[in-house]
C-alpha positions in Angstrom: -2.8 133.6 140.6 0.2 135.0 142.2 -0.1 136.5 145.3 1.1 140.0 145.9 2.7 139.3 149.5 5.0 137.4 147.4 6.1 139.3 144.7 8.3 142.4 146.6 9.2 145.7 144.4 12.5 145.6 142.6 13.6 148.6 145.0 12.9 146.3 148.3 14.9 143.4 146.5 17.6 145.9 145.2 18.3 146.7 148.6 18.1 143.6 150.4 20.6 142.2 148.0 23.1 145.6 148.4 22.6 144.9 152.9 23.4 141.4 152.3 26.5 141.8 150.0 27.9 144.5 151.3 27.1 143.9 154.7 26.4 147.7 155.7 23.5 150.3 154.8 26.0 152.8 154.5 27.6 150.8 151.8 24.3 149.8 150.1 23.0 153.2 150.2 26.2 154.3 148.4 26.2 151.5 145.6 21.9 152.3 144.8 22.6 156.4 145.3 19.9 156.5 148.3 19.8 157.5 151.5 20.5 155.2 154.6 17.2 155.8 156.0 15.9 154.8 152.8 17.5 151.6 152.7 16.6 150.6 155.6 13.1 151.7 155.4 12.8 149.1 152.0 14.3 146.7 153.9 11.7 146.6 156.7 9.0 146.7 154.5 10.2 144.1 152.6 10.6 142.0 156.3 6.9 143.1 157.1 5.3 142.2 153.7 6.7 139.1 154.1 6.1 138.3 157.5 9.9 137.2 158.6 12.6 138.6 160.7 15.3 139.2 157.7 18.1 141.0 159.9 19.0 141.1 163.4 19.3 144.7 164.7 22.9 144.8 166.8 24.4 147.6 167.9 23.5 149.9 164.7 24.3 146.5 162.7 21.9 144.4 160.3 23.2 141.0 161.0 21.4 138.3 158.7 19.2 135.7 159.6 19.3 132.3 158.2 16.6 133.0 156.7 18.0 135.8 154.8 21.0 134.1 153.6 18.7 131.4 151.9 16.3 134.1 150.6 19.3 135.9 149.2 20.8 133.2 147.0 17.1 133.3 145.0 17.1 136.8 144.8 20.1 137.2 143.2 20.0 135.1 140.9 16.2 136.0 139.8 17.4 139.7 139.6 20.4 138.5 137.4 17.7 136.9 135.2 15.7 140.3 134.9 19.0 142.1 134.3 19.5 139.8 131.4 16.1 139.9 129.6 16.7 143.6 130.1 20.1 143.6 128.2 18.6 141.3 125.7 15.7 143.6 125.0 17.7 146.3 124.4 19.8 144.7 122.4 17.9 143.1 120.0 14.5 144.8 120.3 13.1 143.7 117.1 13.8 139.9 117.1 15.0 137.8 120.2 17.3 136.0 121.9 17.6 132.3 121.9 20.0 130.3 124.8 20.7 127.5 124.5 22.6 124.7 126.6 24.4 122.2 124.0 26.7 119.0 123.9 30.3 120.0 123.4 30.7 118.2 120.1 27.7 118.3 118.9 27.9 121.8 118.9 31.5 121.8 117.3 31.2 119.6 114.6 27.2 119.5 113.8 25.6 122.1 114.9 27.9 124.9 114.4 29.0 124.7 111.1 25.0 124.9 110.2 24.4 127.7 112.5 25.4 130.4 110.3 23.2 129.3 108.3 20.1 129.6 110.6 21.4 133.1 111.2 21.2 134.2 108.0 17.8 133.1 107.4 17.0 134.7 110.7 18.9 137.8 111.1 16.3 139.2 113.8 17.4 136.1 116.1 20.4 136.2 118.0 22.1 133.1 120.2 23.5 132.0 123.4 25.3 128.6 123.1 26.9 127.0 126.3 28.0 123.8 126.8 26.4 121.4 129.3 27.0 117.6 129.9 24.2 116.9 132.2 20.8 117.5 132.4 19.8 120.7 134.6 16.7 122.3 136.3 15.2 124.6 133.5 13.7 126.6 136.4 17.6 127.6 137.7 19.4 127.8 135.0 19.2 130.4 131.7 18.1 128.5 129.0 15.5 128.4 127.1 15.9 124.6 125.3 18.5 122.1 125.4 20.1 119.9 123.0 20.6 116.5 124.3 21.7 112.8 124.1 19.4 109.7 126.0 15.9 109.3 125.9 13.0 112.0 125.8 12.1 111.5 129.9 13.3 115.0 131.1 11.2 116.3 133.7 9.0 119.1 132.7 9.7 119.0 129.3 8.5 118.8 125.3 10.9 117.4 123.0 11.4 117.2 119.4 13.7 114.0 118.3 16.4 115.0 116.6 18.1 111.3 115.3 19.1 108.2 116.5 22.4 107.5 117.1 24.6 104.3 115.0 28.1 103.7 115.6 31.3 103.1 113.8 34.4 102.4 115.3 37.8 104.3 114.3 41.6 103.6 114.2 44.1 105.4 112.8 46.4 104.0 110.6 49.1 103.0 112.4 47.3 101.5 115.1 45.4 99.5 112.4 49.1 98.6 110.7 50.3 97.1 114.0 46.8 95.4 114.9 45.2 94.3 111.8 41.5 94.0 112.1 39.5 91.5 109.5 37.0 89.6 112.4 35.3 91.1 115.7 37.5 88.3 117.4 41.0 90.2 115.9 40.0 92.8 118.4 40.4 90.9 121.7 42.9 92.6 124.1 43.3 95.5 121.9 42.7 98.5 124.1 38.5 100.1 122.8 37.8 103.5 124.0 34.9 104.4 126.2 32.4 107.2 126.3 31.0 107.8 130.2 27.5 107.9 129.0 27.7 105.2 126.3 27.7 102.7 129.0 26.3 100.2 126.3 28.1 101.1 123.3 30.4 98.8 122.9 27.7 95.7 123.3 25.4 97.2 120.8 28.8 97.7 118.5 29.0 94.0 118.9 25.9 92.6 118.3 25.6 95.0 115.1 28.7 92.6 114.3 27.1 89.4 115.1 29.9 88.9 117.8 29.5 89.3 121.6 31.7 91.7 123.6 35.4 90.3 124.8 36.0 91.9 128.3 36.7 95.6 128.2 39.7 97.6 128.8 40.9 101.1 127.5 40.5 104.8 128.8 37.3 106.3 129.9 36.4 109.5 128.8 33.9 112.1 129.3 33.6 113.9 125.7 34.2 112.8 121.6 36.0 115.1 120.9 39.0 113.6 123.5 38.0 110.1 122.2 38.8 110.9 118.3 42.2 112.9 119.9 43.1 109.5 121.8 42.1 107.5 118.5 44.4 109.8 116.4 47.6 109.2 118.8 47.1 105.5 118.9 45.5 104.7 121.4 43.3 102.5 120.8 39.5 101.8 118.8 36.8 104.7 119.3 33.6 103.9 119.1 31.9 107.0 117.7 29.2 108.4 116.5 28.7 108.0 112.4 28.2 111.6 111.9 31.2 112.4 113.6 33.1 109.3 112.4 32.9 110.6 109.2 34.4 113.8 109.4 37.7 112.0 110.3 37.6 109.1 108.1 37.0 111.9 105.1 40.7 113.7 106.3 42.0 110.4 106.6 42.9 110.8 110.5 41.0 107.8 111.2 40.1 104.2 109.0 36.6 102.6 109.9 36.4 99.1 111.2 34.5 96.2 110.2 30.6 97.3 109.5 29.8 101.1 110.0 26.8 103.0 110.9 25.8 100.0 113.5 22.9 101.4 115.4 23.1 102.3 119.5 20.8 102.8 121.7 19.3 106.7 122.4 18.8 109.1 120.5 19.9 113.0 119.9 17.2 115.5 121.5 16.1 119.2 121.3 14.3 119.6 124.8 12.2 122.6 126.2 10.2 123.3 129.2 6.7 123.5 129.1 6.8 127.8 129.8 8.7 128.4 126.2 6.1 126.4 124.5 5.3 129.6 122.3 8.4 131.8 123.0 9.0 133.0 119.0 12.2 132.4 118.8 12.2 128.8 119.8 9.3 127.8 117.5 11.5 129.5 114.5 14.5 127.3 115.7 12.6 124.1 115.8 11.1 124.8 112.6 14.6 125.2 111.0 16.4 122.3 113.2 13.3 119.9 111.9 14.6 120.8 108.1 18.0 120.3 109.0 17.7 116.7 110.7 15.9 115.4 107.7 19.1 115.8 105.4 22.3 113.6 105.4 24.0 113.9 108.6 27.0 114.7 107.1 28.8 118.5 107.0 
């Protein structure tokens, strides 16, 4: 049960926030078209339902107590939450809105060109994408599920497996021209590409060869989609995903090497947290993505 101390009225959090950002009743009562004595009535009711000293009187001036400035970073940021379920509402009143954090590539070259798709089928459903490499707190953060890469241990979360990954490793054709490539053991000293969180894929790549791993050397790199770039120039052998390697080795920007579709280790994810266990618009999704994953992973 949640206790009613805790849980202030929008117009005491309304104008702690406008004291705290602008500094000045006058100014807060301006920007929330109420009176000073108003605002500063809310605000010390909302410092005596609380139980804390939330501004230092001096000299007609609110000066903010640590305590405030911590308080305030929350409150803002649950008020922008409300402000966007309100907007979201409004906008789509009959269906509902679906955020969703996503891999850069992935999204690009999997997920979107399927998305339209899912609309379509779903015109009542409308979507937020934004792009995030690391995991997050669900709690902080606007989003109600995740698509991500590793293994399905994320903290206060359901998740729905999505596919494992296999590698194949890519050239382009002039770098395979100047370096031909018939053995695992033609590839020593050739520069190989690395992926930050693939900190194993070039071992796995290996063994799916029946060869072991000659040293290491080549950039590092934080995304595919700069891998396949640095592949195309030359560069050197990227190791990437089979559902992405095809793409390129179908427009002929890059040639596969030695055995394809070797598999790594981890796996593609759609992750949720426990409180959108029944939110509509995520089951729909789910339902849909579970279709899509059981085709061909290819475009």
């Amino acid at each position: 049960m949640r206790q009613r101390r805790f849980l202030p009225s929008l117009s005491q959090l309304l104008a702690f926030e406008a004291v705290m950002q602008h500094h000045s009743v006058t100014a807060a009562a301006e920007e929330l078209y109420l009176t000073q004595s108003t605002v500063s009535r809310l605000v010390q009711s909302l410092e005596a339902q609380l139980g804390i000293t939330l501004f230092l009187r001096h000299r007609k001036k609110l000066v903010p107590t640590d305590a405030a400035i911590a308080y305030q970073v929350d409150i803002s940021r649950a008020i922008d939450i409300i402000h966007g379920a309100s907007i979201r509402a409004v906008a789509n009143p009959e269906g509902g809105t679906l955020s969703l954090a996503v891999l850069p590539t992935f999204a690009t070259r999997w997920l979107g060109p399927r998305l339209g798709r899912f609309l379509d089928e779903h015109p009542g459903i409308s979507m937020n994408l934004s792009t995030r490499l690391e995991r997050f707190n669900f709690e902080t953060e606007p989003f109600d599920a995740a698509i991500c890469f590793g293994d399905n241990d994320w903290p206060g979360t359901h998740g729905m497996k999505l596919f494992d990954e296999r590698l194949t490793a890519c050239v382009s054709t002039d770098f395979l021209s100047r370096n031909p490539i018939s053995t695992p053991a033609d590839m020593a000293g050739l520069p190989r590409l690395q992926l930050e969180s693939r900190k194993t894929g070039w071992e796995d790549w290996f063994a799916g060869q029946n060869a072991t791993v000659r040293g290491t050397s080549g950039m590092v790199m934080d995304q595919f989609s700069m891998m396949i770039q640095a592949a195309i120039s030359g560069l050197g052998i990227a190791l990437l995903p089979d559902y992405l390697a095809q793409n390129e080795i179908r427009e002929g920007r890059l040639q596969p090497v030695l055995k394809q579709n070797i598999p790594g280790q981890g796996a593609y994810w759609l992750v949720w947290p426990h409180s959108r266990d029944t939110y509509a618009p995520l089951s729909t999704f789910r339902a849909w993505f579970a279709l899509q994953t059981s085709e061909p992973l290819t475009d």
